[in-house]
Residue, then its C-alpha position, 0 to 999 in steps of 0.5 A: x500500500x505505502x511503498x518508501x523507495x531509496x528516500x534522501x533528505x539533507x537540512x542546511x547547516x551553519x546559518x542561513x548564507x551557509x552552504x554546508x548540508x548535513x544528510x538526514x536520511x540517506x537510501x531508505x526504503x520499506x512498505x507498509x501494508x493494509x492493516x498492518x501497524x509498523x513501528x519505526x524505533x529509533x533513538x533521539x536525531x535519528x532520522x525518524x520525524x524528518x521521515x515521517x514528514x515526508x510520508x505524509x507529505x509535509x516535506x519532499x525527499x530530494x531523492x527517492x519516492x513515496x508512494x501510496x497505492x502506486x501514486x506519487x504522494x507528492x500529489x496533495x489529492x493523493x493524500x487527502x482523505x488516505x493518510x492522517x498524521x497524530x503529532x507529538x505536540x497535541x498543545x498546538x496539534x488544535x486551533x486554541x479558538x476552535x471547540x473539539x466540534x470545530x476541531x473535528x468538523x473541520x476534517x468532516x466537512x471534506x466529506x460533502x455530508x449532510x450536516x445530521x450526518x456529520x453530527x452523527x458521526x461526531x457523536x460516534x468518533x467521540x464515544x469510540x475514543x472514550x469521551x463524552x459528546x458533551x465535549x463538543x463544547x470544550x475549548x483545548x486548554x479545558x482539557x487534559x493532555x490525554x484529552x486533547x490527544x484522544x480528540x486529534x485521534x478522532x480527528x485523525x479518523x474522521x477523515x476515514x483513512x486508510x494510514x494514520x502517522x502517528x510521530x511520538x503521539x504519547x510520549x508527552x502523555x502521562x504512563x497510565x494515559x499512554x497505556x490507555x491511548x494505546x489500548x484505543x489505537x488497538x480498538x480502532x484499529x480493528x474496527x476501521x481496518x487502518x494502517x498505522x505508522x507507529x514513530x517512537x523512540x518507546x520500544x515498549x510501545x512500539x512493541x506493544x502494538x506493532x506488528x512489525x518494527x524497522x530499527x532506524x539508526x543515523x538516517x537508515x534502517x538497521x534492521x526490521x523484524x516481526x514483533x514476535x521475533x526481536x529477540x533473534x535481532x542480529x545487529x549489536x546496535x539492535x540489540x543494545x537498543x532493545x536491551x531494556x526490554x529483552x534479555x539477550 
């Protein structure tokens, strides 16, 4: 479904006159299959943000191609409606002036419904993601963090796509609200049959609900394993990564 084909990014360094390039990421390739969830691991400056800005189009590699179902996803009407993204920083993830209403149906609204429909489907997407339709009132700074990340969730959903990016969605979550985010995700998951691209530096997480994890080190894929078989990782650098969690 999402193919990422010999992807290059470099960034300017050293000032704005400077000519000096530091290469982010260099030959990166894998895909991503309907229904599946595969995490990309990987510590601090590693690379795996910047990759994740261009798989959903956020940026351009300089080199190489993402594609989804076959199509250029440089190409806005490629993505719109087929893959979603969850950031890190749900605090300005939402407009602070729109309501949760606005916020969601702001992605609703794309979908040429009537507006009962669309109220009907607000309804639901709240209830799926654990909050009550009365927060259709609330403003972001009314809400908890794990709030608001459920409410860009439902977001997300909304637009009914076939791949969710989610970039470091719950690491500035609380441990017992992580646990419960990911617990919905896996809901979710089952019921809309999305792919989700899992980008975290939190190998238990990624663990947890991943089918497949790619262990991304300075720009490049070290290695990718099945969930179920990290523990027969090859690489020393894989396995000092996923020290914390299997014992080698």
């Amino acid at each position: 479904m999402l193919i990422v084909n010999s992807v290059e990014k470099s960034y300017k360094t050293g000032g704005l006159f400077s000519k000096k390039t530091q290469k982010i990421l260099k030959g990166v390739s894998f895909d991503c299959q309907r229904g599946e969830s595969l995490g990309i691991i990987g510590e601090s400056g590693s690379g795996k943000s910047t990759l994740g800005r261009l798989i959903v189009g956020i940026e351009k590699p300089e080199a190489g191609t993402v594609l989804f179902e076959q199509k250029n996803i440089a190409d806005r009407s490629v993505r719109l409606g087929n893959i979603s993204a969850v950031f890190q920083d749900y605090k300005s993830s939402i407009n602070p002036f729109y309501t949760v209403e606005k916020a969601i149906m702001e992605t609703l609204i794309l979908q040429n419904k009537s507006r009962k429909e669309m109220q009907a489907k607000m309804d639901q997407l709240l209830i799926q993601v654990g909050l009550d339709t009365s927060y259709k009132t609330n403003y972001p700074h009314e809400l908890s963090g794990g709030e608001v990340q459920r409410v860009c969730i439902a977001r997300a959903i909304a637009a009914e796509p076939k791949c969710i990016l989610f970039d470091e969605a719950i690491s500035s979550l609380d441990v017992s609200v992580q646990t419960q985010v990911l617990d919905l995700l896996k809901e979710l998951k089952q019921i809309y049959n999305i792919s989700y691209i899992f980008i975290t530096h939190d190998i238990q997480a990624a663990a947890y609900i991943c089918d497949r994890v790619i262990i991304f080190r300075d720009g490049q894929i070290e290695e990718t394993a099945d969930v179920h078989q990290l523990r027969h990782v090859r690489s020393a650098y894989a396995k000092k990564l996923l020290g914390a969690i299997i014992p080698f």
